[in-house]
Each structure stands twice: as structure tokens, then as C-alpha cells.
C-alpha positions in Angstrom: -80.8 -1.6 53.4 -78.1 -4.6 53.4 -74.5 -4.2 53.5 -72.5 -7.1 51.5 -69.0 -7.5 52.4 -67.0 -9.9 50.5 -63.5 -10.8 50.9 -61.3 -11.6 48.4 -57.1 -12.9 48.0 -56.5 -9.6 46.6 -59.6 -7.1 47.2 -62.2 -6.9 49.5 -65.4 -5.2 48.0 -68.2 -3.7 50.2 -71.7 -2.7 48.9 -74.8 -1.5 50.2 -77.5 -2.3 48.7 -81.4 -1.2 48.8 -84.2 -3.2 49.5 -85.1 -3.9 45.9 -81.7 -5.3 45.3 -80.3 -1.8 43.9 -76.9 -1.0 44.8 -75.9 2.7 46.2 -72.7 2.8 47.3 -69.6 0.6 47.1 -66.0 0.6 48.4 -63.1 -1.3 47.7 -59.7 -2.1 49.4 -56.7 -4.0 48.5 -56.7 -7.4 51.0 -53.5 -6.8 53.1 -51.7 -10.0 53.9 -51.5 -9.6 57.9 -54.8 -10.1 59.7 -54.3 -7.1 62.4 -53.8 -4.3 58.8 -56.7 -6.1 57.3 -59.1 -5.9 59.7 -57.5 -2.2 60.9 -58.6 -1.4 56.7 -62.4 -3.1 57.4 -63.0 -1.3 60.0 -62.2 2.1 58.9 -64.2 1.4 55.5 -67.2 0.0 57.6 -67.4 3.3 59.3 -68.4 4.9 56.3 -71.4 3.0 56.4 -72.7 3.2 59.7 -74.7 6.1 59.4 -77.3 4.0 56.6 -80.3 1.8 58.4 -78.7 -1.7 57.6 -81.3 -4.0 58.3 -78.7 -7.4 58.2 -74.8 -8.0 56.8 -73.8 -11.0 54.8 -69.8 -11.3 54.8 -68.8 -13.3 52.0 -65.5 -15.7 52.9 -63.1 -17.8 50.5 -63.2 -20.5 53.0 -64.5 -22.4 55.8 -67.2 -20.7 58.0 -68.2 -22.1 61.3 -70.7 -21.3 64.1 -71.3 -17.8 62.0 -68.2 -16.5 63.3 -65.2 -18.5 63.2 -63.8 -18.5 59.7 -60.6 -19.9 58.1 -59.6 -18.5 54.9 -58.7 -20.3 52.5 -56.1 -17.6 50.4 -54.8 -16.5 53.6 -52.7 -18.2 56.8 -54.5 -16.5 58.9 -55.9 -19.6 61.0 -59.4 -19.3 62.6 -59.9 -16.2 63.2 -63.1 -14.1 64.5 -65.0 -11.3 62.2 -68.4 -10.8 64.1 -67.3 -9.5 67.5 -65.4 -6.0 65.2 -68.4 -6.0 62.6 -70.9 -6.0 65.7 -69.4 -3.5 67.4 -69.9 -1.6 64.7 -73.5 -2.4 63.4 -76.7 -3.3 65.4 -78.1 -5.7 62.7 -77.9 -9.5 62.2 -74.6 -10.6 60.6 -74.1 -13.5 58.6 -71.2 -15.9 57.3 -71.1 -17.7 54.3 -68.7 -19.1 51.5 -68.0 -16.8 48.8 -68.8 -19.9 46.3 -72.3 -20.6 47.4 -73.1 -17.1 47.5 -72.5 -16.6 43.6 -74.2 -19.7 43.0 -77.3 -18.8 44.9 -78.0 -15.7 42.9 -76.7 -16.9 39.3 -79.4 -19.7 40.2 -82.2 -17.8 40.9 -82.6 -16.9 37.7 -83.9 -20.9 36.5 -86.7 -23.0 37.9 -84.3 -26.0 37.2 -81.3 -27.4 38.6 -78.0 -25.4 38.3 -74.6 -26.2 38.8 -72.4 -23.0 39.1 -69.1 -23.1 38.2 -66.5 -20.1 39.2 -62.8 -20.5 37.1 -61.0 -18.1 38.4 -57.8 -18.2 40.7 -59.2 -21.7 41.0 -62.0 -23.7 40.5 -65.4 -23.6 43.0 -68.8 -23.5 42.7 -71.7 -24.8 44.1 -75.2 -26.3 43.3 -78.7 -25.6 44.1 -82.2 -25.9 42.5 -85.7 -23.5 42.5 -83.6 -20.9 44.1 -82.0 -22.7 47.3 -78.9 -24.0 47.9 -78.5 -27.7 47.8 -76.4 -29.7 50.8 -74.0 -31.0 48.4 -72.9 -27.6 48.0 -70.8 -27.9 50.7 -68.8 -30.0 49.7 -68.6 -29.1 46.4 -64.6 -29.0 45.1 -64.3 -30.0 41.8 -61.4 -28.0 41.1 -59.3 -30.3 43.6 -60.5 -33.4 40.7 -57.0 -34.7 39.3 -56.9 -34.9 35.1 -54.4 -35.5 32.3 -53.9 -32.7 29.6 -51.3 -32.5 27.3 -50.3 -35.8 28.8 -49.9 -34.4 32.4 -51.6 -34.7 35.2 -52.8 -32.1 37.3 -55.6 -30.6 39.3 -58.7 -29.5 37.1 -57.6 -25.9 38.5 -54.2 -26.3 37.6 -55.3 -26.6 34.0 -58.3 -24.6 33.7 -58.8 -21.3 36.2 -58.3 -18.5 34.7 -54.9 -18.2 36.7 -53.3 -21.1 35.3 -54.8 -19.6 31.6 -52.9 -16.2 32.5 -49.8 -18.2 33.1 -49.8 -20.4 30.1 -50.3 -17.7 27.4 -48.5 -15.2 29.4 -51.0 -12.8 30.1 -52.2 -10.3 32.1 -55.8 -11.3 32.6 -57.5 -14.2 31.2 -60.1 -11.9 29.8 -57.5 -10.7 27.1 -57.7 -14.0 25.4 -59.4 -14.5 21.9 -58.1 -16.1 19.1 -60.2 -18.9 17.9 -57.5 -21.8 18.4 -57.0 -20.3 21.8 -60.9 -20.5 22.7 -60.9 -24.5 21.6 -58.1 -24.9 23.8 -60.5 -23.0 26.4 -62.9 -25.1 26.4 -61.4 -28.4 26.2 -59.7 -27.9 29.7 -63.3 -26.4 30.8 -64.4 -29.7 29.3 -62.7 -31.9 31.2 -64.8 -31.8 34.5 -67.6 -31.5 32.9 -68.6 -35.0 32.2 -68.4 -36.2 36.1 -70.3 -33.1 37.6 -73.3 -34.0 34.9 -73.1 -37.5 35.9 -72.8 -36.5 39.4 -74.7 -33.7 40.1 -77.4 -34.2 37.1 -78.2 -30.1 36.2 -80.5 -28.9 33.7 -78.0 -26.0 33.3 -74.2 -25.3 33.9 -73.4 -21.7 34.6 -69.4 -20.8 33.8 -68.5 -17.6 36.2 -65.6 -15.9 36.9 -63.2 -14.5 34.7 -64.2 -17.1 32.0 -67.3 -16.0 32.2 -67.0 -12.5 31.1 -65.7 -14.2 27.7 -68.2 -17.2 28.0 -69.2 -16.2 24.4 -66.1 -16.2 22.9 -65.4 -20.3 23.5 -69.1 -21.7 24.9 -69.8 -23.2 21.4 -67.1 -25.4 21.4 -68.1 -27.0 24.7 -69.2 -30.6 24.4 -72.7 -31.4 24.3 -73.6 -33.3 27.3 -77.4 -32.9 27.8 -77.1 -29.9 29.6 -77.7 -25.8 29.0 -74.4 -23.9 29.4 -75.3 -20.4 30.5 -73.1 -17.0 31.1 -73.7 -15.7 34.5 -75.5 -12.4 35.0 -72.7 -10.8 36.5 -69.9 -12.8 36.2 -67.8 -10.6 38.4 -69.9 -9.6 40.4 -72.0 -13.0 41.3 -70.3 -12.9 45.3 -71.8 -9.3 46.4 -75.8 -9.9 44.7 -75.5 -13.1 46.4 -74.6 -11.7 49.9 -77.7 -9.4 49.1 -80.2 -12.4 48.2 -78.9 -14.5 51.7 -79.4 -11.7 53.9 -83.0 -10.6 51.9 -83.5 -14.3 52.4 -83.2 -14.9 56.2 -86.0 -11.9 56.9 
């Protein structure tokens, strides 16, 4: 069995999975803003789990992960801090560290033989890029959402005009998912539109896969996306991408 752990600004999500990729249990827990309460929650929810064979843990981090251990997080002012040393104590298995971002885009990628580009618009705007199933280096680097651009004649960050967040706050919504009308949907996708052209010229992907929030409604505005030579594609699970991802990394490193 593998236990996926991914930690989120506002949840962190825990599922064990089978060896065939099935999941059988999950638990969820708000993300408390102190590092000492958060990592007091983890370990009490890990407990639950130690009495399953776990044959290796993938952690899933919004941020910066470094010798497997030391991680910065980027939604929290937490500084480096160190995860392994509690999650070993606890399990007997190898653990593993890796960016939330490249974990969604390795499994939304292993569904095409081609190159994919992978494309998360949520709070903001990551991502990654890999090709016949594995992660390309350039996903490492990968911050398109950072990329400044001028809508409505302002400038901003391409996050600031297009993650789901920055939707929610210009229609004054709850959730970005409650958006539909068809004016609405072309306004959609021209601020998905505008990064577009220079991570195609860029990157060069047979297909572009739109995650996160947006993609949950990826049907409601994809047709009004410019044609630019590549495949636009909804994600499998597009909120879920993160914890099948921790699953395929750790499956991977057997």
C-alpha cells in the first residue's frame, strides 16, 4: 500500500492507496496556520494509518523541497522546516518530497504518449511539463503564473488575472466553479488565453491540460480558447490530480 499526503493553504488530504492505484481510505484536516498545531494535527491523523503495510510515502508540498527533507512552503511563513524526522518516526517505509505542481502533472500526463504541459489555475497559477510519462527538468522551474500581462488595460501577474482566486474575486463568488454564463466563459478563457501563446512557443506540447478549479468547468469555456496547434484536454481528476500523483511517484521509485 502507499500513503499520499498532500498539503495544502487551506486542507491537508491523506490517502492510502492500494497497489493497483485504488484508494481505501482518506482523511482530511483543515491546515492550521502555526507549524507546532499543524504538525500536532499530522501526526494524530497519521496514526490512524500506521497499522496498514505502507510500502513508501510521497508528501506532496506547495513549495520548495530540498535534500527530501527540508521544505519551504510556499502559502505558509513557516521557513525551512523538517517533515521526515515526525513522518519516520511514525512509518518504517521510504518517504519522499515533492512539489505539489509536478505531482498533478505527472499523473494527468500519464495518460498521452506526447508532450504535456499541465496547467493548475487555482489560488494561483503552476504546473509543470513532462513527456511519455516522466517529468521533464524544465519542470522545475516552471512559474508561468509569476509572467506579467495587460488585461482590461492593466497590468498584472497572469495569476492575478486568471486563477480561479482572482475569478472568485472579480465576479464575487464563492467558488470559481459556480461560474457559467456564456459571456462570462469568453471572458474565461481570454485571461486563460493570455499565457498560452509563450508556454506553446516555449515549451512546444502536443497537448495543454487546464487543472484545478477551472478544470472542473473546462467544458463550459474550452471552445472559446484560441487555436494554437495544440490539444486542450480536461484533467482526469482535476481536484484530485496532487494525491494520484503522490501514488504514481512513490509506485515509480520501486
Amino acid at each position: 500500500m502507499y500513503l499520499a499526503i498532500d498539503i495544502g493553504g487551506t486542507k491537508t488530504l491523506i490517502a492510502l492507496f492500494s497497489k493497483r492505484g485504488r484508494v481505501i481510505r482518506r482523511f482530511k484536516f483543515k491546515t492550521a496556520r502555526k507549524f507546532n498545531r499543524f504538525l500536532g494535527d499530522l501526526e494524530v491523523a497519521l496514526a490512524e494509518f500506521k497499522k496498514y503495510k505502507i510500502t513508501a510515502i510521497t508528501v506532496a508540498i506547495p513549495g520548495l523541497v530540498q535534500k527530501n527533507c527540508s521544505v519551504s512552503l510556499g502559502n505558509r511563513d513557516w521557513g525551512k522546516i523538517d517533515l521526515f524526522a515526525p513522518i519516520k518516526s511514525l512509518f518504517d517505509c521510504p518517504i519522499y518530497f515533492e512539489n505539489d505542481a509536478n505531482l498533478a502533472t505527472l499523473y494527468e500526463s500519464s495518460f498521452y504518449t506526447g508532450r504535456v504541459v499541465f496547467l493548475t489555475f487555482s489560488t494561483g497559477i503552476g504546473g509543470g511539463v513532462a513527456e511519455k510519462g516522466k517529468l521533464l527538468p524544465e519542470s522545475s522551474k516552471f512559474e508561468p503564473g509569476h509572467k506579467i500581462y495587460t488585461y482590461n488595460e492593466k497590468k498584472a501577474e497572469w495569476e492575478d488575472i486568471a486563477a480561479a482566486s482572482a475569478l472568485e474575486k472579480y465576479y464575487h463568488v464563492d467558488q470559481a466553479t459556480d461560474l457559467r454564463k456564456k459571456t462570462i466563459m469568453m471572458d474565461v478563457a481570454n485571461r486563460i488565453a493570455l499565457g498560452l501563446p509563450n508556454i506553446i512557443d516555449k515549451y512546444h506540447p502536443d497537448i495543454v491540460v487546464i487543472g484545478g478549479p477551472m478544470g472542473k468547468i473546462f467544458k463550459r469555456f474550452y471552445k472559446y480558447l484560441p487555436e494554437l496547434g495544440v490539444k486542450y484536454r480536461r484533467p482526469k481528476r482535476p481536484l484530485e490530480s496532487v494525491i494520484y500523483g503522490c501514488y504514481l511517484f512513490s509506485k515509480n521509485k520501486k
